[in-house]
C-alpha positions in Angstrom: -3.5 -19.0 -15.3 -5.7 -21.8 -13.3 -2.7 -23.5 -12.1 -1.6 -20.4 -10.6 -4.8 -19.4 -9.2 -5.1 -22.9 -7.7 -1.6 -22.4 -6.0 -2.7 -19.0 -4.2 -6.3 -21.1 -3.3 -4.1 -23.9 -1.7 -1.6 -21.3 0.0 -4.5 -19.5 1.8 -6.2 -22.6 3.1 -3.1 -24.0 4.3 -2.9 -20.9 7.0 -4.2 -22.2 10.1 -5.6 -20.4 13.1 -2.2 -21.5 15.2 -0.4 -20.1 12.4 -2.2 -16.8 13.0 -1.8 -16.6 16.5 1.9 -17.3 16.2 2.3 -14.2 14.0 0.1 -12.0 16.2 2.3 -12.9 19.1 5.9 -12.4 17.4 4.5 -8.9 16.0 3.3 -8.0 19.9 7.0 -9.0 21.2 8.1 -7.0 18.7 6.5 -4.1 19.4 7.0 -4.6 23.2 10.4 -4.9 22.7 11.0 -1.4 20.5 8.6 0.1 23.1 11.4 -1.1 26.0 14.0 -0.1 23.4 12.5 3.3 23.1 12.4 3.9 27.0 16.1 3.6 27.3 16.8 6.1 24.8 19.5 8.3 26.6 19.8 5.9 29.5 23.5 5.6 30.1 23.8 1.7 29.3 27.7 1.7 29.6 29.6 -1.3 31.9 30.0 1.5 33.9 26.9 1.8 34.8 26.4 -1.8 35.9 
């Protein structure tokens, strides 16, 4: 049970501030991207369009 409790204590020190910021940013593209997604929701998109 110690070994395990010092592998979780390890694991959350090793989660640095970049690392944070990296996640934070992939999860705002994300959500910037279904937001765009979402807007062109019945837009004809065909190559007929273009």
């Amino acid at each position: 049970m110690t070994a395990i409790m010092r592998a979780i204590s390890r694991a959350a020190l090793a989660v640095t501030a970049a690392d944070i910021v990296k996640h934070a940013l992939l999860f705002c593209a994300a959500c910037a991207f279904v937001f765009v997604f979402s807007l062109t929701h019945g837009l004809d998109l065909s190559p007929g369009f273009f």
